[in-house]
N, C-alpha and C positions, 0 to 999 in steps of 0.2 A: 451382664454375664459375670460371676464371680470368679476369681481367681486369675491366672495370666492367660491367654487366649493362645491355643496353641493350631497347630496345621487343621488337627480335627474338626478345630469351631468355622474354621474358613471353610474346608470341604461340606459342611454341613449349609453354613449361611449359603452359600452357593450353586448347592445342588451337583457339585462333581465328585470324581472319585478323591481319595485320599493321595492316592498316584499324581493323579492331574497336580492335584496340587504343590506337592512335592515337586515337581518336574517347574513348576514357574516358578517356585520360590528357592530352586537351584537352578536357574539360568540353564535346564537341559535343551530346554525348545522340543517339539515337534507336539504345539497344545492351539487349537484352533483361537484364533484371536479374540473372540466374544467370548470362550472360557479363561483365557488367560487376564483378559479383563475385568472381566468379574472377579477373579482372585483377585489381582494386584489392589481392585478397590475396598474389599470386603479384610483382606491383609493388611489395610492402613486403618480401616474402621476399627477395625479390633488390635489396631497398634500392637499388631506383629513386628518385634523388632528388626528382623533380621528383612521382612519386604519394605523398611521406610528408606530406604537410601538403597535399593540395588540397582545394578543395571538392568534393564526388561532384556527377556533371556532373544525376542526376533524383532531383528532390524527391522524398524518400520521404514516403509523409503516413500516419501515424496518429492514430487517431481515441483519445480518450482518457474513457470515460464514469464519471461520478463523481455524487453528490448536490450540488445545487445550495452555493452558501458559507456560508447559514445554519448549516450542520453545518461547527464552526471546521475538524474534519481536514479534510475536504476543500476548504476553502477556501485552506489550505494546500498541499495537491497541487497545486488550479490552479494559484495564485502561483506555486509552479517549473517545471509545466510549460511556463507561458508565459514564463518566465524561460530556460529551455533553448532555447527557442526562437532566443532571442537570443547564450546565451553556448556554445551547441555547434554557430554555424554554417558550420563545416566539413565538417559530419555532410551539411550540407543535409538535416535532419527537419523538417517542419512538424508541429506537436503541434497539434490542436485540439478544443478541450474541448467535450463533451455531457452537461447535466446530465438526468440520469434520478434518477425518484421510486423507493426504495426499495419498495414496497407497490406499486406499479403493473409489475411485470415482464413482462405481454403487452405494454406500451410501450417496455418497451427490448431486450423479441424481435424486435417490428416497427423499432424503430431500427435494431440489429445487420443486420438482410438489408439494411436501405437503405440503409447505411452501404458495407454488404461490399464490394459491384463499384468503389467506388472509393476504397479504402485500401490502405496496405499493411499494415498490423498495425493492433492492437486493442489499448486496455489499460480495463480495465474494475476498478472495487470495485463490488463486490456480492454481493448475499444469492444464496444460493446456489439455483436454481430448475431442473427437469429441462429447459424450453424452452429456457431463455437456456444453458443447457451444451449442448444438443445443436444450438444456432445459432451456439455457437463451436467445436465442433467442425466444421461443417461447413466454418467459415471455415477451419480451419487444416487440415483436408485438403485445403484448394483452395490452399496455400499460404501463406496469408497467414501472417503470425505473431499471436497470441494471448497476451498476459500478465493474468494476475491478481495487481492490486497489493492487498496490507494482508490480504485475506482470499483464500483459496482459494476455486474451485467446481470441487465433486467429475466425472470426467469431464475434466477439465484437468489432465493433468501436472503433478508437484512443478518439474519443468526450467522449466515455465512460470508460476510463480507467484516473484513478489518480497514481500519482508515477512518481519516479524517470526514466529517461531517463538511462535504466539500461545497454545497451551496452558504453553509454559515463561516467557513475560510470564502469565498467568493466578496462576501459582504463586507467581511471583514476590509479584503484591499478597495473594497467600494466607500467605504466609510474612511478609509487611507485619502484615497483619493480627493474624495470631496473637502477634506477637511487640510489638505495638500493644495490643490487651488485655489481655496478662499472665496469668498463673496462674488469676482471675476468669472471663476468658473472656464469655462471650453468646452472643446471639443476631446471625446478620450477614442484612441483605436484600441479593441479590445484583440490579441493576437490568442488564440486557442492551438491547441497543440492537433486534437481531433474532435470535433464536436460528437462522432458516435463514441467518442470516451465519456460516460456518464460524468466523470470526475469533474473532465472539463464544462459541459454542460450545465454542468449544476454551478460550478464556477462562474462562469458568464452569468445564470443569470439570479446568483445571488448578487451578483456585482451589479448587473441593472438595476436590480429592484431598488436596492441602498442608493444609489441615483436617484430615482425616479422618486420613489419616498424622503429623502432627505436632501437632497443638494438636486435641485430642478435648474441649474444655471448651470452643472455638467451635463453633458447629452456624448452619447455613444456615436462617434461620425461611421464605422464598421468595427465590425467582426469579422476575422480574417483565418484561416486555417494554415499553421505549418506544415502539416501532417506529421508533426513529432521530429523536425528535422530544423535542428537547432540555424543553420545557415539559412534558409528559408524562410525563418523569422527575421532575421535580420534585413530581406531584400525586401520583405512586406512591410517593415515599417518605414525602411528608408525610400520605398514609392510613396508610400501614404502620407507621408511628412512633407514630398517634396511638392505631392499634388494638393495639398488643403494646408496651408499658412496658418489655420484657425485651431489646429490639433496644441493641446497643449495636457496631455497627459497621456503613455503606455501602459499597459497591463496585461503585458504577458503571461498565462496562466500555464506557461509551459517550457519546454528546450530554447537557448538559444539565448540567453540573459549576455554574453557578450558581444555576439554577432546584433543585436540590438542597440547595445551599446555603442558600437562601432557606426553604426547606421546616425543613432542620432549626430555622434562627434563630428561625423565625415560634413553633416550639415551646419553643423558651426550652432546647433540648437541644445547644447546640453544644460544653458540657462534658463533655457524658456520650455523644457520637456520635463514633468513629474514621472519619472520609471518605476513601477514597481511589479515585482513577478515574486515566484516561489522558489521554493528549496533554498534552504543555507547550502550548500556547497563551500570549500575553501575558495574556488576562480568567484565566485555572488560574494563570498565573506571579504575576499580585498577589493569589490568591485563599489561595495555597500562602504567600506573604510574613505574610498578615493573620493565619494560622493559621487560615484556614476550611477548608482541605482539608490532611491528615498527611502523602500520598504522592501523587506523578504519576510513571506508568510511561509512559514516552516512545518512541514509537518513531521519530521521526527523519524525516517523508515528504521531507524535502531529502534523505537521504541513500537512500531508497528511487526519489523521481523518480530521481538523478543512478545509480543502478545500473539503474535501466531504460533510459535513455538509451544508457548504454558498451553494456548485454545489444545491444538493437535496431542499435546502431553497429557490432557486433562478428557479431552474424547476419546481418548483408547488408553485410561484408566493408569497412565503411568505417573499421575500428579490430580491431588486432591485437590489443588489450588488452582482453579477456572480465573481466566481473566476479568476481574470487575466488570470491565467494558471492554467492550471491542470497537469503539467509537474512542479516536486516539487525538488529544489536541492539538493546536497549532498553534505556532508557538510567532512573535510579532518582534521583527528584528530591522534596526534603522545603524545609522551610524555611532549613535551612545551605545550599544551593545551589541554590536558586530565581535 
């Protein structure tokens, strides 16, 4: 198209009025969302100057449900969700956080429908449950948008899931491991946080496989469930340690990295125990310094919040720039680079 591309070219490539347009591209609001969208995209195509850096004229509001901040990762997602809040407000998204109990998921089925009639998108961690998938599928055929961050639920699209490729971080500490005990080898307890957390799941058993394929002198003595309750890991290793002599490696895939700690020390075994779990945290980053934990497999929730932010900015047309990927790496942290 020749010459400078004005309101007109947008109304035209788009099929609305010349009004509509007008009204998004002065932040008046009252423009149904799929036309407002379509301008804002077709206003950048035709590098309309004045729609490349505005604010979108109606708060989009997603709801974001996570486990309360006793659980350090998620205490972490909040911190940047409420941080985006602030520093992507050209998006106009309002992020507001809802903690749900991992173990109680008829509470956060009855959340999600009270939630739904007035959000626009969803981003949820959680254990994987037939209700709460078939309550976000409803939401996202009524339009909404749906993200699953850190762990998948089956019934949810891979398009809709952000996060780490959690059976290949699984492998990863399974190849820590083996390659931690040497020739010797042992007995490893694998502690999970909830096996119907896909995350976890996939964790376990990329970590057996990297066993069983490469280091056949490490063997899995159990697999054991916190249920996401950092203290509870801690009581499970320290039965498991005191009942089988032969265990010589942890792998915690969840809460609870110093309550585990404490389990091994209490047993006078912190020489003869390989620890490794996930999340960088500050309490795992002097834990990793002290030499009380070998390896932290990280995966980054600043850089998972910030690729949900662009994904949601980039689905309702307020940013041209889609995230490369939605599959987020993780990142391999010991005591040289704690």
């Amino acid at each position: 198209m020749a010459g400078k591309s004005t309101a007109a070219d947008v109304a035209r490539a788009t099929g609305v009025s010349l009004s509509t347009v007008d009204r998004v591209l002065n932040n008046r609001g009252g423009v149904a969302e799929d036309k407002e969208r379509r301008v804002l995209e077709w206003a950048r195509k035709l590098n309309l100057d004045r729609a490349l850096n505005q604010r979108a004229a109606r708060t989009l509001r997603v709801a974001v449900l996570i486990q309360p901040p006793n659980n350090p990762f998620h205490a972490a997602v909040q911190s940047h969700f409420e941080a985006a809040n602030r520093d992507y407000s050209a998006f106009n998204i309002q992020f507001r956080v809802y903690h749900i109990d991992p173990n109680r998921t008829h509470e956060t089925c009855n959340l999600i429908i009270t939630l739904a009639p007035n959000c626009d998108g969803l981003i949820i961690v959680s254990a994987h449950d037939d209700e709460i998938a078939s309550n976000l599928s409803v939401m996202s055929n009524e339009g909404k948008l749906v993200i699953t961050l850190a762990t998948p639920i089956r019934g949810i699209g891979a398009q809709n899931y952000i996060g780490p490729d959690n059976r290949k971080a699984g492998r990863v500490a399974g190849d820590l491991m083996g390659r931690f005990l040497g020739r010797d080898g042992g007995e490893v307890v694998v502690i999970a946080g909830l096996l119907s957390m896909i995350g976890h799941e996939e964790r376990e058993m990329g970590f057996r496989a990297v066993l069983r394929e490469r280091y056949p002198q490490c063997r899995i003595s159990d697999v054991l469930e916190s249920l996401e309750i950092g203290e509870r890991a801690g009581d499970l290793v320290f039965d498991v340690l005191k009942r089988n002599p032969n265990i010589r490696g942890v792998y915690n895939a969840s809460a609870g990295a110093r309550p585990v700690v404490n389990a091994i020390k209490a047993l006078g075994k912190r020489d003869e125990i390989t620890f490794i779990t996930h999340e960088l945290t500050e309490d795992r980053r002097r834990l990793l310094r002290e030499g009380m934990i070998d390896a932290i497999i990280d995966q980054d929730p600043a850089l998972e919040v910030r690729t949900a932010v662009d994904a949601i900015a980039a689905h309702f047309g307020r940013s041209d720039r889609a995230p490369a990927s939605l599959i987020t790496p993780v990142h391999i942290h010991t005591i040289e680079n704690a």
